[in-house]
Structures are given as structure tokens and as C-alpha cells.
C-alpha positions as CSV (number, residue, x, y, z in Angstrom):
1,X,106.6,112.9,61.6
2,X,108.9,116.1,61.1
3,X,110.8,118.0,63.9
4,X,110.3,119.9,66.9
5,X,111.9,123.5,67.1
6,X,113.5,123.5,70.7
7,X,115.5,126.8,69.7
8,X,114.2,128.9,66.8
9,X,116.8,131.1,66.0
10,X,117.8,135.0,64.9
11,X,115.5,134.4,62.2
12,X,114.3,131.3,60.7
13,X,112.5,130.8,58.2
14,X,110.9,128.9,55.1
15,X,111.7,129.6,51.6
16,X,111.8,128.4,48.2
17,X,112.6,130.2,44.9
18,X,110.1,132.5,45.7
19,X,106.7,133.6,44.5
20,X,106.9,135.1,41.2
21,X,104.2,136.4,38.3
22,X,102.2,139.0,41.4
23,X,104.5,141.9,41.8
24,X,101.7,143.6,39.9
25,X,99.7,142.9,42.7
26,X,102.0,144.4,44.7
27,X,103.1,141.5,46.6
28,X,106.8,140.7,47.3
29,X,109.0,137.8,45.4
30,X,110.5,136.8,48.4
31,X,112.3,133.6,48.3
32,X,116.2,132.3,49.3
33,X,118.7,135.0,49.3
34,X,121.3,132.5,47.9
35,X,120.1,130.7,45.3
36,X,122.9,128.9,44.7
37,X,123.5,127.3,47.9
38,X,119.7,126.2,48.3
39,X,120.0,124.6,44.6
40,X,123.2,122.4,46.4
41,X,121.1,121.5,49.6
42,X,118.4,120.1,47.6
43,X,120.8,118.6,44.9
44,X,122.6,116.6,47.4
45,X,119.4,114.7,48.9
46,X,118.0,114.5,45.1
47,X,114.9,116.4,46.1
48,X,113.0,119.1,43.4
49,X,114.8,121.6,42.7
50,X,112.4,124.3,44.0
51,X,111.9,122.1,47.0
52,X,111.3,124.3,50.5
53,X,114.4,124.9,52.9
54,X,115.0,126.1,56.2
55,X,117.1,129.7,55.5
56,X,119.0,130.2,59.4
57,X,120.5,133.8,59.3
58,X,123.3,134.4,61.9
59,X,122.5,132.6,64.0
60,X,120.6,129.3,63.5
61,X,118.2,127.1,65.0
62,X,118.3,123.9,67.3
63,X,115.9,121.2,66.0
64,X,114.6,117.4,67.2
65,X,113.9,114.8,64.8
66,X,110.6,112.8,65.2
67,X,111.2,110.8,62.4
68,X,114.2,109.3,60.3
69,X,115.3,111.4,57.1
70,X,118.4,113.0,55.2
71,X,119.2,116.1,55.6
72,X,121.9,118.4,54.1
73,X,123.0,122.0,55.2
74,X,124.9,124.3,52.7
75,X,125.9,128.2,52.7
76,X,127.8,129.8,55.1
77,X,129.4,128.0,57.7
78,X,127.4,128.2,60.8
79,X,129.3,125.5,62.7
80,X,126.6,122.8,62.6
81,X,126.4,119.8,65.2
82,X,124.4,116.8,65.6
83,X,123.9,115.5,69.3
84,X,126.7,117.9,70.0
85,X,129.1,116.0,67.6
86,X,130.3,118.1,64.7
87,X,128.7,117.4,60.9
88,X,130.7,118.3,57.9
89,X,128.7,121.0,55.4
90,X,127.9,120.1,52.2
91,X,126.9,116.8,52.8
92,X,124.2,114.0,53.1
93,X,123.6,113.7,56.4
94,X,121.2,110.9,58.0
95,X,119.6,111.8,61.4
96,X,117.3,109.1,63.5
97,X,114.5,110.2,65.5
98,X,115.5,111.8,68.4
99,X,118.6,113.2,67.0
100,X,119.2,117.1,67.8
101,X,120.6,119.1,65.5
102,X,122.3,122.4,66.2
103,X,122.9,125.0,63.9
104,X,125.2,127.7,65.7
105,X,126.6,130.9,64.5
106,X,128.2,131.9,61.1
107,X,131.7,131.4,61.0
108,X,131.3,132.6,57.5
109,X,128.7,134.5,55.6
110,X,125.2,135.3,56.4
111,X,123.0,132.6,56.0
112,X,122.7,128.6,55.5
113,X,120.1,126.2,53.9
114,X,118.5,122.8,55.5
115,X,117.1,120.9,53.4
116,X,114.9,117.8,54.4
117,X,114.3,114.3,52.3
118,X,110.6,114.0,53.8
119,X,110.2,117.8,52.3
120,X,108.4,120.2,54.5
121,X,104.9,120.3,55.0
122,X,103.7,123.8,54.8
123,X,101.0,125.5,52.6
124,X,101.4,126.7,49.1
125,X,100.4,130.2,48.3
126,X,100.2,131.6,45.2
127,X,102.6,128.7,44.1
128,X,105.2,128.8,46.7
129,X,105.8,127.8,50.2
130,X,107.7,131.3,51.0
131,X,107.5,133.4,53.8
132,X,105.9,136.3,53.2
133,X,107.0,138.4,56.6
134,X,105.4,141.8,56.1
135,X,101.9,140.1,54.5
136,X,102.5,136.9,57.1
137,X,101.5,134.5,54.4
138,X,103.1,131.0,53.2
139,X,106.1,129.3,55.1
140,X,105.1,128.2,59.0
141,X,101.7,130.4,59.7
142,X,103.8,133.3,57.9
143,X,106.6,134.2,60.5
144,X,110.0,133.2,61.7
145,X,110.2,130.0,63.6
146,X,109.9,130.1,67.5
147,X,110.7,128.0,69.9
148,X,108.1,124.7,70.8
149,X,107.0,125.0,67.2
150,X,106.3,121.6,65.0
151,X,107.2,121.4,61.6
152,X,105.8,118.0,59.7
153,X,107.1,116.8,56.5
154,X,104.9,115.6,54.0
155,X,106.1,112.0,53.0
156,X,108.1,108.9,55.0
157,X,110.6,108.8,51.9
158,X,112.7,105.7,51.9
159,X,116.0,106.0,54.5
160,X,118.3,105.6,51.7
161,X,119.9,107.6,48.4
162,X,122.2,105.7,46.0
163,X,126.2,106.7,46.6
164,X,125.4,108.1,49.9
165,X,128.9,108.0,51.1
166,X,130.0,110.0,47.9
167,X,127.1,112.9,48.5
168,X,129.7,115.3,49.6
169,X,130.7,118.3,48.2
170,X,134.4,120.2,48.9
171,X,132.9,123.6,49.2
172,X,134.2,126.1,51.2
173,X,132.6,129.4,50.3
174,X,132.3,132.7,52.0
175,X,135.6,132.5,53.3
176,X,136.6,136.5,52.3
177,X,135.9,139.9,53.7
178,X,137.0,141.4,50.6
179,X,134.7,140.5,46.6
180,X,134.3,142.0,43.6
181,X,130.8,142.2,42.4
182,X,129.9,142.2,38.6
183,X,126.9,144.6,37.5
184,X,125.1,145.4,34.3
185,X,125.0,149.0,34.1
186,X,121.6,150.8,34.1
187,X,118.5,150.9,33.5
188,X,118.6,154.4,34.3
189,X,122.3,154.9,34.1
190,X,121.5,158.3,32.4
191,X,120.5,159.8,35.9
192,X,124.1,159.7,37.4
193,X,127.1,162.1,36.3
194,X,130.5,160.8,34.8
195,X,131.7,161.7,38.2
196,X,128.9,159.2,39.9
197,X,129.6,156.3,37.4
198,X,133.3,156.5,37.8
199,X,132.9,156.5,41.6
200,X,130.7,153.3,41.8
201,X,132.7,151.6,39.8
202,X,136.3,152.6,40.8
203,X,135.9,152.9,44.6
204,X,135.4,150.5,47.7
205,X,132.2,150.3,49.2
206,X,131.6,148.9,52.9
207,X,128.7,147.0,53.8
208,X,126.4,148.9,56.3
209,X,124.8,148.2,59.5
210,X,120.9,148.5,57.5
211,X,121.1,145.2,56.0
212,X,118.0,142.4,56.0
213,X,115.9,140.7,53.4
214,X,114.9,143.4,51.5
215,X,118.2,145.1,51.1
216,X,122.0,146.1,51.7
217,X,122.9,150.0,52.2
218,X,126.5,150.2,51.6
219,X,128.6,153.0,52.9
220,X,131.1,154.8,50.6
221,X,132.0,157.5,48.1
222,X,129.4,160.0,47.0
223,X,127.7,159.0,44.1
224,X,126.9,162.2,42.0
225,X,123.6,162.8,39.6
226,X,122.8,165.1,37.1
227,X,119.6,166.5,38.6
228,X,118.5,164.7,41.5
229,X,117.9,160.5,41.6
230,X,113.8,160.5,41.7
231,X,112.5,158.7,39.0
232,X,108.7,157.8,37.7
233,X,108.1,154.8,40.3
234,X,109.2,151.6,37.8
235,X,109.5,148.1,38.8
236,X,112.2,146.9,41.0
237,X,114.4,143.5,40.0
238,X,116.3,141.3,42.3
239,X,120.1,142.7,42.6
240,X,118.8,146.4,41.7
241,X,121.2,148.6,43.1
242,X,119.3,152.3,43.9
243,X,120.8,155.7,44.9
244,X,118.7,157.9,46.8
245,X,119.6,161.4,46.9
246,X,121.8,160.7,49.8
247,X,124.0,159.1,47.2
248,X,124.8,155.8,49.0
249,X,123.5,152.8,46.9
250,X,121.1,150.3,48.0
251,X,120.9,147.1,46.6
252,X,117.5,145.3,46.8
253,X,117.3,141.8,47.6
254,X,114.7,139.0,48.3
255,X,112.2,140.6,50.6
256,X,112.5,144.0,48.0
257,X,109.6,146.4,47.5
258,X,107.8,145.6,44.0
259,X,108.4,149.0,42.8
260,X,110.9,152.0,43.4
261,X,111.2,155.7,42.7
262,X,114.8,156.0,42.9
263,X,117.7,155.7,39.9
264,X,119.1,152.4,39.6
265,X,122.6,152.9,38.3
266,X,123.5,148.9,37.7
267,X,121.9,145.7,38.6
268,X,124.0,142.7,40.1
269,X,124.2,139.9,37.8
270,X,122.7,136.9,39.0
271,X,125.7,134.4,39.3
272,X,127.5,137.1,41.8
273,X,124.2,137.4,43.7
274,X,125.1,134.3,46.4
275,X,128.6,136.2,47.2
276,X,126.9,139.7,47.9
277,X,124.2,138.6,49.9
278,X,126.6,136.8,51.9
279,X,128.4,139.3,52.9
280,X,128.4,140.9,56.5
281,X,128.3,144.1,58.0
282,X,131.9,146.2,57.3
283,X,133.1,143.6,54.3
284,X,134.1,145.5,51.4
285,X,132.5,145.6,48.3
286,X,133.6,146.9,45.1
287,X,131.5,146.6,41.7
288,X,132.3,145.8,37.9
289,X,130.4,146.5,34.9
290,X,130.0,143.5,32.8
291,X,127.8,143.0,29.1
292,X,124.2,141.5,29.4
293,X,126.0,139.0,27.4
294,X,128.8,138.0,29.4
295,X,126.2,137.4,32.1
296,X,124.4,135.2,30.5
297,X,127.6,133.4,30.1
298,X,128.4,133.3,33.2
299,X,125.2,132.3,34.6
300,X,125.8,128.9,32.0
301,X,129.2,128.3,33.1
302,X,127.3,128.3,36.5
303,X,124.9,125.7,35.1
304,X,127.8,123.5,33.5
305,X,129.0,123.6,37.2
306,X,125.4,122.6,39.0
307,X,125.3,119.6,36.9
308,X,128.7,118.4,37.4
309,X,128.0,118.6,41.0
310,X,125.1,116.1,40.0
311,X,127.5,113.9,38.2
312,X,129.7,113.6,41.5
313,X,127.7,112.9,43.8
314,X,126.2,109.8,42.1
315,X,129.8,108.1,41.2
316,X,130.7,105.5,43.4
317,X,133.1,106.5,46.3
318,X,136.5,105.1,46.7
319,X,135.6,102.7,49.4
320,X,132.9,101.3,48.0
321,X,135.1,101.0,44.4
322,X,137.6,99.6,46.5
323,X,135.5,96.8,47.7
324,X,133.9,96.4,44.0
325,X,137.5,95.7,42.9
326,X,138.9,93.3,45.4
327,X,135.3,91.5,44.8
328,X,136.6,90.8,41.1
329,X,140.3,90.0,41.9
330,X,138.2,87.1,44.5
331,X,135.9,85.8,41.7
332,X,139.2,85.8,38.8
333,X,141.6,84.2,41.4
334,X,138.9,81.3,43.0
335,X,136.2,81.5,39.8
């Protein structure tokens, strides 16, 4: 019960939110790059929040169904096709055993989310079902997926979800080249010059060819320090943005190193992390400073949003009010 991988992909893996609380072990977070669209995949099938997902990057993978489920595939647009018949994004989608399903290449953005109603079967380490690439832990024996592998899923959930016809979402995201990212300034804003500061924040950045899991290099105007960008090695966050002494920024990202000894002149805030990691190579970037407290802000309005997702996909759906109301006119007219 599960599906067969007849093609596997650029690179294709398993990921949840990530494995969190053994940085100071020195092992990776790792996790989805965009958190927002896996919260969506599993949102439309009802799953757990934090249930596993495939992440397809590029270019995506070709999969055959052993067994009946739901699926839904969110994120970029990657063109997806069931036995070569085109399936909408952002949608419940039911597949029968046998079905294929294709996931092409990205029209838009970077990456795209499966997510499966008979949830994957695939070990928990340290509390997550991640892969781990460089330690080859968690996920599917710790590496992309090939072609010929076999992934199971862990229950035979029941074929159906309440409003199934209304589990749609009109989302259409990724669709620019050209986004403004909001930062919280620092921690070691100190480092860079009034010169450097005023260059990250007033000019355009282009997205570099070095970009993967663990981070984006962006190409751009110098940014200047005062004496130098090495720092006592500190901790790194998701959406750190570094500046060698090259002086073109980094910004670490899922598969980020645990700690750095560069200056971090800004952090990304987490509600414009899904946009920036969805980015491709030559898109233009450019940041803005933002208050601690107008993230957190935003990242509620965010939240407010999430749930009234949840709220529309569980109404009814035209048609099926449609039939509920000519039902009633039959029992008033004929009692």
C-alpha cells in the first residue's frame, strides 16, 4: 500500500517542519523550504499539520499508486498530470490504484508539496521524518528519491473527506520575477557601515546561480563593513542573511549550517520566507527593514488567513447547495 517511484526527480525528497531542539548537537533543522505551502497541502486533505510531504524541486517526480488515497499538490506550479490528464493545484485530488501521477517542471517558483491522506511511512528521527542529506538520516533511507523506489503509507484511511468538491483553493502564487523581501535588521547590524546598510536596503539584488537547501547567494551592490564581517562563530536562524567579506549576502535556509562566523546584517521575517525561497536563479530581490513587532503582526494576519482557508474548504459547494435547495422547494411544494 503506497506508491512506486517510476521517475524520481531533480531532487525529491521527504520533509516535515523539520527537526528542531539539536542544533547544539550540531545537527541541521532541515525541514520544507516553504512552510506555507506544505501547511496548505496538508490542510486541504485534513491531515496533521506537521504531517510528512514529498518537496519536488524543479523538476518533479513521476509516481504509481498501489493503493486508493487523496492527494493534494501546492507551491509552485510544476504543471502536474494524472494519467497524462492535467490536475488543477491546490486541490483535493483522489487517485485509484494504478493511477500515475506526473509532476513536471516549474512553471513557477522552485519547489511543490505532495501531500498523501494514508501519510507516509518513513522513520522518525529525533522527532521528525526529514531528510537529513549531508548526515543521510530520516526521510526514505536518508537521500533523494530514485527511480524503482517504494514508498508505503502507514494507514488505509477512509476514500472520502467531507466537502470534497469544495477542497479547492484559488491560489496562484509565484507568479513574479520581481519581490520585495521584509527583514529585521541585525543581530550584528553594528558590523556594516552606513554605506553597507544603505546599500542592502536601497538597491536590487539578483538571485545567483549558488542556490540549494542550505542557502541563496545573491549577486549585487557591495556591501561595506566597518572592519571586516568575521564574527565569534554564533548560532545561525532560518532566513539569516550573512555577508562574507566578499560583501554579497547569503541567506541561509532549510539545510543551513547550525552555526556561522560571518555578520548577519538582517534576518528575513518568517511570513516573506515562502516568496524568497521560491525564487529562481536571476529574479530580483530587494529587502525592507521591518519592527520585530510588525512581524509578529504579520505572521498573525498570516494565521487569520490559514484558518480561513480551513473555513472554506469545509462549506458546502455550490452544486451540492444547489441540490440541497431544490430538495426543499420538492418537500414544500409535494410535503
Amino acid at each position: 500500500m503506497g506508491f512506486r517511484v517510476i521517475k524520481g526527480g531533480l531532487l525529491t525528497t521527504v520533509q516535515d517542519f523539520g527537526r528542531s531542539g539539536f542544533q547544539a548537537q550540531g545537527f541541521n533543522v532541515n525541514g520544507v523550504m516553504d512552510r506555507r505551502a506544505f501547511r496548505i497541502a496538508n490542510l486541504l486533505l485534513d491531515n496533521p499539520e506537521n504531517e510528512a510531504v514529498l518537496e519536488c524541486t524543479l523538476i518533479g517526480p513521476t509516481l504509481e499508486f498501489t493503493a486508493p488515497m487523496i492527494i493534494s499538490i501546492t507551491g509552485g506550479d510544476f504543471r502536474p498530470e494524472l494519467n497524462d490528464e492535467k490536475i488543477p493545484m491546490y486541490t483535493a485530488i483522489y487517485v485509484a490504484e494504478g493511477d500515475v501521477l506526473k509532476i513536471g517542471s516549474a512553471r513557477t517558483g522552485r519547489t511543490c508539496y505532495i501531500a498523501f491522506s494514508n501519510y507516509l511511512k518513513v522513520p522518525v528521527v529525533m522527532g521528525s521524518r526529514s531528510t537529513n542529506l549531508k548526515c543521510q538520516i530520516g526521510g526514505f533511507k536518508g537521500r533523494k528519491l530514485e527511480d524503482g523506489d517504494f514508498i508505503e503509507t502507514r494507514i488505509n484511511r477512509r476514500i472520502y473527506l467531507s466537502s470534497f468538491l469544495s477542497r479547492t483553493l484559488p491560489l496562484k502564487e509565484y507568479e513574479e520575477d520581481k519581490v520585495k523581501i521584509r527583514v529585521v535588521m541585525g543581530p550584528e547590524e553594528e558590523v556594516f557601515s552606513k554605506k553597507g546598510i544603505k546599500s542592502f536596503l536601497e538597491t536590487e539584488f539578483t538571485v545567483g546561480a549558488e542556490f540549494d537547501r542550505m542557502g541563496m547567494r545573491l549577486e549585487g551592490s557591495f556591501i561595506e563593513t566597518k572592519r571586516g564581517s568575521d564574527i565569534i562563530s554564533d548560532g545561525i536562524a532560518l532566513g539569516s542573511i550573512q555577508v562574507p567579506s566578499h560583501g554579497k549576502p547569503i541567506i541561509l535556509l532549510a539545510d543551513r549550517q547550525t552555526t556561522g562566523g560571518y555578520g548577519k546584517i538582517a534576518t528575513v521575517i518568517s511570513v516573506d520566507l515562502p516568496k524568497l525561497v521560491q525564487r529562481r536563479m536571476d529574479d530580483k530581490i530587494r529587502f525592507e527593514a521591518v519592527s520585530v513587532q510588525e512581524a509578529q503582526q504579520l505572521m498573525l494576519q498570516e494565521e487569520r488567513e490559514l484558518q480561513e482557508m480551513r473555513k472554506a474548504i469545509h462549506k458546502p459547494c455550490k452544486e451540492v447547495l444547489e441540490c440541497r435547495l431544490a430538495a426543499k422547494r420538492l418537500s414544500m411544494l409535494f410535503g
